[in-house]
PyMOL Python script that loads the backbone (N, CA, C, O; Angstrom):
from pymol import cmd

cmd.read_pdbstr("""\
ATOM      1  N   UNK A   1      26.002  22.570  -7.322  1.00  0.00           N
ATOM      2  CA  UNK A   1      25.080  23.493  -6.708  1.00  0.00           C
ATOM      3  C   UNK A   1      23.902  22.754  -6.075  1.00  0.00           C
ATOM      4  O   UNK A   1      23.522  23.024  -4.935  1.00  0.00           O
ATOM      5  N   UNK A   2      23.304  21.772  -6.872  1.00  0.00           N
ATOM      6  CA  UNK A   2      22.566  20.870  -5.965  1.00  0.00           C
ATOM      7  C   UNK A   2      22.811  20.108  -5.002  1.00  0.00           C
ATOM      8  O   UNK A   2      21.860  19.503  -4.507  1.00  0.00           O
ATOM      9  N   UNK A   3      24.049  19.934  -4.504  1.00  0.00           N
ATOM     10  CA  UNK A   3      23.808  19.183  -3.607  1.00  0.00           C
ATOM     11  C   UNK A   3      24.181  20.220  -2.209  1.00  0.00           C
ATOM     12  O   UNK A   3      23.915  20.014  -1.025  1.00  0.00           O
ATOM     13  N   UNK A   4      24.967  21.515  -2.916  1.00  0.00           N
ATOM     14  CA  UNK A   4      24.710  22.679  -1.314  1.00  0.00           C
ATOM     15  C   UNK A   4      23.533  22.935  -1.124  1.00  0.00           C
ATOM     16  O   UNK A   4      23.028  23.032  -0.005  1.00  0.00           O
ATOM     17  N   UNK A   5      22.981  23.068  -2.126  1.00  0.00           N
ATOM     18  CA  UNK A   5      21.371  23.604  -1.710  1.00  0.00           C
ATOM     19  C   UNK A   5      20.477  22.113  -0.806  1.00  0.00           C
ATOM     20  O   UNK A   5      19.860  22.340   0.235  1.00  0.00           O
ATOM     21  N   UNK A   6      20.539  20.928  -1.296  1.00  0.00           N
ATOM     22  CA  UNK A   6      20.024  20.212  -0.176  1.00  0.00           C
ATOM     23  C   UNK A   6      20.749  19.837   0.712  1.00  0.00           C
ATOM     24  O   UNK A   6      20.365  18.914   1.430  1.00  0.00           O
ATOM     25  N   UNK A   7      21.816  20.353   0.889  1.00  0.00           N
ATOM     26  CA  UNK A   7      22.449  20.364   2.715  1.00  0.00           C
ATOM     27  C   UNK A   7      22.019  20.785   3.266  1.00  0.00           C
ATOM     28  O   UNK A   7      21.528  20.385   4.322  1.00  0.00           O
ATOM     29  N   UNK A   8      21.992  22.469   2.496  1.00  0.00           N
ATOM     30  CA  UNK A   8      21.284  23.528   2.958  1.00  0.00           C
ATOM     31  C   UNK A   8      19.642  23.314   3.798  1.00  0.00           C
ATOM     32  O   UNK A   8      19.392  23.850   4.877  1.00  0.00           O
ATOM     33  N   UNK A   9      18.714  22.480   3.080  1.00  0.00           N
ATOM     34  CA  UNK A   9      17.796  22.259   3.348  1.00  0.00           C
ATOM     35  C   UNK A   9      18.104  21.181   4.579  1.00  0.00           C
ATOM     36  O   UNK A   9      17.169  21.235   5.378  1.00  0.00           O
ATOM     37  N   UNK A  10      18.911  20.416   4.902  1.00  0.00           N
ATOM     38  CA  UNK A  10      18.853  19.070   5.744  1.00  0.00           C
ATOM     39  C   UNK A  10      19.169  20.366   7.179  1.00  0.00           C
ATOM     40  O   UNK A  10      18.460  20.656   8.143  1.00  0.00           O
ATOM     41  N   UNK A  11      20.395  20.837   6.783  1.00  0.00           N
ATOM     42  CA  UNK A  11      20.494  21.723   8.002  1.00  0.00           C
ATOM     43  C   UNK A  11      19.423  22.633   8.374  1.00  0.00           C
ATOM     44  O   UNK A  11      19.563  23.121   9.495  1.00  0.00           O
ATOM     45  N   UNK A  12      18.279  23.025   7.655  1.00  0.00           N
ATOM     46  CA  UNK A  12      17.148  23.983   8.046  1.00  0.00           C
ATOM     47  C   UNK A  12      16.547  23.083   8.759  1.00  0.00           C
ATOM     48  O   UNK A  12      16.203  23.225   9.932  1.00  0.00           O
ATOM     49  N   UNK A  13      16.381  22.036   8.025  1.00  0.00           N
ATOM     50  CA  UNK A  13      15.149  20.709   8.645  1.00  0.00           C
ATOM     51  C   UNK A  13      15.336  20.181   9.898  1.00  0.00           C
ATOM     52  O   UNK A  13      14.460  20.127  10.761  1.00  0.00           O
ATOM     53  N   UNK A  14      16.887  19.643  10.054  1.00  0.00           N
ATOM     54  CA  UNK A  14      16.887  19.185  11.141  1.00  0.00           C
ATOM     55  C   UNK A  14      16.864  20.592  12.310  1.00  0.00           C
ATOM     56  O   UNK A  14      15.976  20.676  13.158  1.00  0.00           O
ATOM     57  N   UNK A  15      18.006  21.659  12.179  1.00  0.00           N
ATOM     58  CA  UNK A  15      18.785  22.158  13.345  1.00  0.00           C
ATOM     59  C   UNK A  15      17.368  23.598  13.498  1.00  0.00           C
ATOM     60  O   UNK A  15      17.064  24.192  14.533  1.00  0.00           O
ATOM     61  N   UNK A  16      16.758  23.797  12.085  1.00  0.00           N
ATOM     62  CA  UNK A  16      16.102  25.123  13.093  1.00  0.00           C
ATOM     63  C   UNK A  16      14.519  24.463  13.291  1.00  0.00           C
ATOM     64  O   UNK A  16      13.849  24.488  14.323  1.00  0.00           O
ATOM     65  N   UNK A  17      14.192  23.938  12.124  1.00  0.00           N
ATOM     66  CA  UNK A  17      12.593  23.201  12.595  1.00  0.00           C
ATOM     67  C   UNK A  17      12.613  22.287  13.586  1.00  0.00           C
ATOM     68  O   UNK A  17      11.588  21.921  14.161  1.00  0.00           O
ATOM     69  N   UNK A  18      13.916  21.805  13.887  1.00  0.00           N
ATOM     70  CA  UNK A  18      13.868  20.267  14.447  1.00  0.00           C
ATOM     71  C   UNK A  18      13.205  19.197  14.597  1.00  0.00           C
ATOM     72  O   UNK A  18      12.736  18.643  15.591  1.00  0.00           O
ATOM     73  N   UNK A  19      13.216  18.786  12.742  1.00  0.00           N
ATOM     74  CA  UNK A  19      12.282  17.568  12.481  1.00  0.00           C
ATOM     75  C   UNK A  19      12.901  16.326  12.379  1.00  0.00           C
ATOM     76  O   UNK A  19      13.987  16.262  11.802  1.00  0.00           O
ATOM     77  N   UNK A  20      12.378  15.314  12.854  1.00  0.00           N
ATOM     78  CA  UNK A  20      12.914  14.341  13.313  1.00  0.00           C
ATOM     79  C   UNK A  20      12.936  13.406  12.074  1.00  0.00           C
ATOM     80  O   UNK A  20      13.242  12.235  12.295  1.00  0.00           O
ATOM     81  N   UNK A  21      12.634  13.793  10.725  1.00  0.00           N
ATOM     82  CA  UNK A  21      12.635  12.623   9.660  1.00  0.00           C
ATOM     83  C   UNK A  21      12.416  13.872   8.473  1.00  0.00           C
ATOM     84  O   UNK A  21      11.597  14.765   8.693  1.00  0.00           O
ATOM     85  N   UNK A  22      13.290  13.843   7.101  1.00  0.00           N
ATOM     86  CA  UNK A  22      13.064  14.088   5.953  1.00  0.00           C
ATOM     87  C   UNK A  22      13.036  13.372   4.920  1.00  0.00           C
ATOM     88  O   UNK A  22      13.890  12.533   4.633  1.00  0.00           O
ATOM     89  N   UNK A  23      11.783  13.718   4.096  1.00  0.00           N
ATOM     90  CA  UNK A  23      11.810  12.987   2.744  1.00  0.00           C
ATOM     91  C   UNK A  23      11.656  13.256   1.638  1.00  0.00           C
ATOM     92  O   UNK A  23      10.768  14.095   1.484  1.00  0.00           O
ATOM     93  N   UNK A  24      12.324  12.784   0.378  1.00  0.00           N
ATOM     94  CA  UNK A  24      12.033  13.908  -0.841  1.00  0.00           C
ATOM     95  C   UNK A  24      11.328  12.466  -1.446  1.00  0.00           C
ATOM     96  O   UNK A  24      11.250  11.315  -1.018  1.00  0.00           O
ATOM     97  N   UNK A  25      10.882  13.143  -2.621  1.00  0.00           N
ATOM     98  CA  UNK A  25      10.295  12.157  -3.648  1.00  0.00           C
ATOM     99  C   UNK A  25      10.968  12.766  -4.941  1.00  0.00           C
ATOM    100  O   UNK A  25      11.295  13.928  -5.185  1.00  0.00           O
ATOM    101  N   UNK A  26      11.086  11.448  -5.797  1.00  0.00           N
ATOM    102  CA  UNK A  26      11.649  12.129  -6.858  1.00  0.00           C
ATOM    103  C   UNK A  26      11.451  11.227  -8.000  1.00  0.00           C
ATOM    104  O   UNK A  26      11.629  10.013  -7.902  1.00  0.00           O
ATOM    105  N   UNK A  27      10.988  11.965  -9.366  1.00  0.00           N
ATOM    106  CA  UNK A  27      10.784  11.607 -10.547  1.00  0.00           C
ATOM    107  C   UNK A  27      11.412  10.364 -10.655  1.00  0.00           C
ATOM    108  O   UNK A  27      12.604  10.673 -10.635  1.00  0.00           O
ATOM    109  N   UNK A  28      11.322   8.685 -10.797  1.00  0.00           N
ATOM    110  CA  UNK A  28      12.190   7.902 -10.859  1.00  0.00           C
ATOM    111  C   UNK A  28      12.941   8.111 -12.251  1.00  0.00           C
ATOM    112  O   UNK A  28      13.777   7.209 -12.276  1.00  0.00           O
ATOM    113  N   UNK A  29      13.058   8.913 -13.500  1.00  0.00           N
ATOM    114  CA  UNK A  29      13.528   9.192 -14.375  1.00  0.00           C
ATOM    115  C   UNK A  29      14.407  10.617 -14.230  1.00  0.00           C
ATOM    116  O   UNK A  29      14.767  11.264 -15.214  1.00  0.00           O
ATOM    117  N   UNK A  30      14.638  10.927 -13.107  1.00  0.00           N
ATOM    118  CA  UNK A  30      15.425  12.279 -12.218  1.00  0.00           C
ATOM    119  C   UNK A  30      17.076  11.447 -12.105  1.00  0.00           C
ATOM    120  O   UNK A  30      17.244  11.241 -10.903  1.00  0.00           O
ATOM    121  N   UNK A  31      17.814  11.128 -12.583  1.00  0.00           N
ATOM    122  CA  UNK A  31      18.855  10.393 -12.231  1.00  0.00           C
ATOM    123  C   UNK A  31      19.735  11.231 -11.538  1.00  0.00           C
ATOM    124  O   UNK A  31      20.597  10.574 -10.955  1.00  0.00           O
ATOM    125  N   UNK A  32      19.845  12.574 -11.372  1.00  0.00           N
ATOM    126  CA  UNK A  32      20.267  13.613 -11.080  1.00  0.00           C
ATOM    127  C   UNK A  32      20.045  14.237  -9.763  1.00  0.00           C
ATOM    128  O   UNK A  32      20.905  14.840  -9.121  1.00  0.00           O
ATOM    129  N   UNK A  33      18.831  14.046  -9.418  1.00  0.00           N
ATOM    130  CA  UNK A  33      18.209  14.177  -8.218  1.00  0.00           C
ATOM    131  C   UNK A  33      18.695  13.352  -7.225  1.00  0.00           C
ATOM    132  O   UNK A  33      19.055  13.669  -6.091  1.00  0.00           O
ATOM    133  N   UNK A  34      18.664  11.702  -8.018  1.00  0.00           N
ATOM    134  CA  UNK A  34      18.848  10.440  -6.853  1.00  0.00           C
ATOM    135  C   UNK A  34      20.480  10.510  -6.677  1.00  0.00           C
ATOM    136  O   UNK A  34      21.063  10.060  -5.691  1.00  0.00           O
ATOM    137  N   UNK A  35      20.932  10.959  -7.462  1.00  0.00           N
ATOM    138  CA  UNK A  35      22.545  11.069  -7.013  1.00  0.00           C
ATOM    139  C   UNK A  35      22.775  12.313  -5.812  1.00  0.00           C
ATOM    140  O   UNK A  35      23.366  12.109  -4.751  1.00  0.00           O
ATOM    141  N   UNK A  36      22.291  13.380  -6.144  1.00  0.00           N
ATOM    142  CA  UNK A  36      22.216  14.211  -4.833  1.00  0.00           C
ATOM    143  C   UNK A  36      21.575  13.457  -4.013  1.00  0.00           C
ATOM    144  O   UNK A  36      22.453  12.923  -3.335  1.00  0.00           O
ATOM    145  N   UNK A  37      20.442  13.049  -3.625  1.00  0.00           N
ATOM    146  CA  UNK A  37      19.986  12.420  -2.188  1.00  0.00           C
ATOM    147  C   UNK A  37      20.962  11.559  -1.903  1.00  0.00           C
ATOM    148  O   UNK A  37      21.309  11.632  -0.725  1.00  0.00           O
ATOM    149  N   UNK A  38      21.616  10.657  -2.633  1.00  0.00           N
ATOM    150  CA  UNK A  38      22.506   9.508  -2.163  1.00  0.00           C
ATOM    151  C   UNK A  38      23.671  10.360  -1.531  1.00  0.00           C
ATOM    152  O   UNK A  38      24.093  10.163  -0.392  1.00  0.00           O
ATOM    153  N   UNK A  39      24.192  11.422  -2.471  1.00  0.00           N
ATOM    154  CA  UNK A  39      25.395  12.110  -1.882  1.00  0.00           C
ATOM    155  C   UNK A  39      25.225  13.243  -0.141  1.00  0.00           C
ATOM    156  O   UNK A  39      26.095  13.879   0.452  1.00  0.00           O
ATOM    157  N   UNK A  40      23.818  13.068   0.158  1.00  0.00           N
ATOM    158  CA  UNK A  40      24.008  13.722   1.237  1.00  0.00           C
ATOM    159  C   UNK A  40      23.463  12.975   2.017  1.00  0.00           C
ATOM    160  O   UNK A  40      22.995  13.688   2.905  1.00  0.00           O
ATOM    161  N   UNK A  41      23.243  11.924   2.214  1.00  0.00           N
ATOM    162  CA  UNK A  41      23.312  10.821   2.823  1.00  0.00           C
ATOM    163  C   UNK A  41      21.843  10.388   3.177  1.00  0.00           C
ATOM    164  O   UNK A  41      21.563   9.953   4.295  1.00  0.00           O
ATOM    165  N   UNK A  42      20.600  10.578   1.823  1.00  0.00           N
ATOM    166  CA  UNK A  42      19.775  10.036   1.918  1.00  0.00           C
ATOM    167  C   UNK A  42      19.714   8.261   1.627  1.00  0.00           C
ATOM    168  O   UNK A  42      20.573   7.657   0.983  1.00  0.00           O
ATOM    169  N   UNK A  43      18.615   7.688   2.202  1.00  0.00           N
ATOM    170  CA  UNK A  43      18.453   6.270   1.548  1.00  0.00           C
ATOM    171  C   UNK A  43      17.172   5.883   1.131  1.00  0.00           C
ATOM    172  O   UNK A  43      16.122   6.371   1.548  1.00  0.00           O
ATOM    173  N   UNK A  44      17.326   4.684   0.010  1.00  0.00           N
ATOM    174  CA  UNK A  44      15.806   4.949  -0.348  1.00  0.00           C
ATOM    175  C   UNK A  44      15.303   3.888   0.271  1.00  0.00           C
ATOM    176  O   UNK A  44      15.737   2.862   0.796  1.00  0.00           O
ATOM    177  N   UNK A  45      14.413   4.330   0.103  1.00  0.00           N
ATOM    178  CA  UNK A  45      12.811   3.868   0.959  1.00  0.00           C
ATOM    179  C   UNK A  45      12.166   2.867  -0.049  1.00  0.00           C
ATOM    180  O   UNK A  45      12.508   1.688  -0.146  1.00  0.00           O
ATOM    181  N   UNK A  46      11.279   3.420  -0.722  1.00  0.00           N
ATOM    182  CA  UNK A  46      10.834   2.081  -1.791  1.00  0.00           C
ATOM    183  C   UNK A  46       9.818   3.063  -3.118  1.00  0.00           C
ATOM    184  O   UNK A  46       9.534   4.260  -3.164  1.00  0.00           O
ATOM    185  N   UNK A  47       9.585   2.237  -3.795  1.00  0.00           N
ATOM    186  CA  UNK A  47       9.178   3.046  -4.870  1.00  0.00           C
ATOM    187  C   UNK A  47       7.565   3.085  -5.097  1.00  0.00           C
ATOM    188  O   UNK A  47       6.929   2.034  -5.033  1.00  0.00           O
ATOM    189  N   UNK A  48       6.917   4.340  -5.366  1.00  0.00           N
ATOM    190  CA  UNK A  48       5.853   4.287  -5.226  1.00  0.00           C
ATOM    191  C   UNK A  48       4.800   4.728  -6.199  1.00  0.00           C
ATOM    192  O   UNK A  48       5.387   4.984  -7.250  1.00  0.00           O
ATOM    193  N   UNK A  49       3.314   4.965  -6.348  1.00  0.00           N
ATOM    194  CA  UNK A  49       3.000   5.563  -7.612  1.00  0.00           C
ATOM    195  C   UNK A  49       1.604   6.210  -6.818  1.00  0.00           C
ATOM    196  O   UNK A  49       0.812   5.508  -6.190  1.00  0.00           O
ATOM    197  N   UNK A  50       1.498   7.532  -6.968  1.00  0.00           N
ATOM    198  CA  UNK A  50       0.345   8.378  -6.661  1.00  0.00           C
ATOM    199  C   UNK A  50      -0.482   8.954  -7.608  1.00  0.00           C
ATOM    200  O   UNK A  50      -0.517   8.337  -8.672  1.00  0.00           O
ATOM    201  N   UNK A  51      -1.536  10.512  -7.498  1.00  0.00           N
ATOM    202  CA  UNK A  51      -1.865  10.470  -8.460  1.00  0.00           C
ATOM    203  C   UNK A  51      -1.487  11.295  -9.147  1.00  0.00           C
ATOM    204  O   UNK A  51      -2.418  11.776  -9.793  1.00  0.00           O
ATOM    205  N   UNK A  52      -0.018  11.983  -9.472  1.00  0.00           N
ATOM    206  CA  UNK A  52       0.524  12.292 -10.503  1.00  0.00           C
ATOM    207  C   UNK A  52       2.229  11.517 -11.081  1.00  0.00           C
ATOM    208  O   UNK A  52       3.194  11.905 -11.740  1.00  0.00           O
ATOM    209  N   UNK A  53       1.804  10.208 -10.333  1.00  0.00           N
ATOM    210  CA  UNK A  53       2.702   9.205 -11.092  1.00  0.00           C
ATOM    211  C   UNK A  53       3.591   8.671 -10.363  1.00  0.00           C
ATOM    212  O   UNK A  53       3.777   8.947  -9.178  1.00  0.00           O
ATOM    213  N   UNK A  54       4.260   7.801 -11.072  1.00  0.00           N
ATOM    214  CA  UNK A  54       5.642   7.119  -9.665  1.00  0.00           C
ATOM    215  C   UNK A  54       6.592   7.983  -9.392  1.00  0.00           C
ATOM    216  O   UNK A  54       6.821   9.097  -9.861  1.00  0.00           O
ATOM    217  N   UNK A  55       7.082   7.408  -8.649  1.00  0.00           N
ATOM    218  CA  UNK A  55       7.789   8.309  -7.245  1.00  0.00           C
ATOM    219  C   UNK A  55       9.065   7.111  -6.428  1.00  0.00           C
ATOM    220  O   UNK A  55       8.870   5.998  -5.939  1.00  0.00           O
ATOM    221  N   UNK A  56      10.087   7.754  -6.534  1.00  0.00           N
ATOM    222  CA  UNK A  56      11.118   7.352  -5.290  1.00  0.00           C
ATOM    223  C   UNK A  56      11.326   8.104  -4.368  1.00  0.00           C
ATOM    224  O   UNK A  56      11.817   9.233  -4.355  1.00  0.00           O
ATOM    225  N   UNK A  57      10.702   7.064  -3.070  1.00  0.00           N
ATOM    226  CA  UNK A  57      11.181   8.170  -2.122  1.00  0.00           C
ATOM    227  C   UNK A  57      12.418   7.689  -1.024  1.00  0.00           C
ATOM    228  O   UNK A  57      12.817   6.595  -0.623  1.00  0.00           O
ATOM    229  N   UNK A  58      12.754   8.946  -0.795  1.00  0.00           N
ATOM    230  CA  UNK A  58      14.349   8.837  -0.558  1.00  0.00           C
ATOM    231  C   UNK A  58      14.130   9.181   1.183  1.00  0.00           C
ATOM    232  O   UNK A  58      13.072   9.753   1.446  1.00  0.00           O
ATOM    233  N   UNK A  59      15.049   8.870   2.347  1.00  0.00           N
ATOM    234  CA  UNK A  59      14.741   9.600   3.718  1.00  0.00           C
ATOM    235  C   UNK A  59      15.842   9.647   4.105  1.00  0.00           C
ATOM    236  O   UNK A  59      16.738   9.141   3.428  1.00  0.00           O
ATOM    237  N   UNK A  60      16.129  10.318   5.407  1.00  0.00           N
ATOM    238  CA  UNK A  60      17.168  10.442   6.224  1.00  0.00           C
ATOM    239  C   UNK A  60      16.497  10.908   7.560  1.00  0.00           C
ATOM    240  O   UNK A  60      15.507  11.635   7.487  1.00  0.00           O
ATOM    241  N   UNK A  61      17.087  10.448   9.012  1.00  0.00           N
ATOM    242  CA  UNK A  61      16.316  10.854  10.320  1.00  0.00           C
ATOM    243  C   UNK A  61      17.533  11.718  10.841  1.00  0.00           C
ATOM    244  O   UNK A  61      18.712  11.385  10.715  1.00  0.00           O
ATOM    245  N   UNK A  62      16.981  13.126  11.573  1.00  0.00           N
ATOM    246  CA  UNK A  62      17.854  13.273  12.111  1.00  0.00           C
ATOM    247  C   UNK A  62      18.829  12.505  12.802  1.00  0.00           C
ATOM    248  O   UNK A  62      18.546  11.451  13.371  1.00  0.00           O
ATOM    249  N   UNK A  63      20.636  13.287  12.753  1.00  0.00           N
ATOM    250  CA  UNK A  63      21.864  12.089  13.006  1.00  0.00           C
ATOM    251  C   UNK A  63      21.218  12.630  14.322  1.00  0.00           C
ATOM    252  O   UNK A  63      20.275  11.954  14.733  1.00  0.00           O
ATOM    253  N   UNK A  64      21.600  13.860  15.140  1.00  0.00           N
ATOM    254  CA  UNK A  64      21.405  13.859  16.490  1.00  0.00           C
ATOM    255  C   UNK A  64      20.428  13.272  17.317  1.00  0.00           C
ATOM    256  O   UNK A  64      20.497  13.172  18.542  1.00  0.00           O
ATOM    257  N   UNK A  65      19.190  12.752  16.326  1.00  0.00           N
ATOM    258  CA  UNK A  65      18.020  11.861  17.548  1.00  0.00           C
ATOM    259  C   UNK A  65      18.853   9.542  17.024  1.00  0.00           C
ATOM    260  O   UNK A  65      18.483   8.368  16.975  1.00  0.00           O
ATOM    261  N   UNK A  66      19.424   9.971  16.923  1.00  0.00           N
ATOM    262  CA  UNK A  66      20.063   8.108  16.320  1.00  0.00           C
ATOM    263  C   UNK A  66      21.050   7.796  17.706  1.00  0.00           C
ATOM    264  O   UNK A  66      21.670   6.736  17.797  1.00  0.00           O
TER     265      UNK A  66
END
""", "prot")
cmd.dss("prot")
cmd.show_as("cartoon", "prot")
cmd.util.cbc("prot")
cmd.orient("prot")
């Protein structure tokens, strides 16, 4: 179910907002999360720490602007 629901979201993002870059962040203790981003063809970016804690963040650019 998670990973229709962030298709779901990639297809809102790119085809009706038409944004040219998405990114999630995710709990680096989310192992669950990072397997959905990997499975819909996010990549990660690098790991980070703000001020409610570290963070992986994951991206993908729209395929149609590549």
């Amino acid at each position: 179910m998670g990973i229709e629901a962030a298709k779901a979201v990639l297809e809102y993002g790119f085809a009706i907002l038409r944004l040219p870059h998405l990114i999630c962040l995710i709990d680096p203790d989310n192992i669950p999360s990072v397997r959905v981003a990997t499975k819909i063809g996010m990549n990660f970016e690098y790991e980070g720490t703000d001020n409610k804690g570290p963070f992986l963040l994951y991206s993908m650019s729209c395929p149609s602007l590549q």
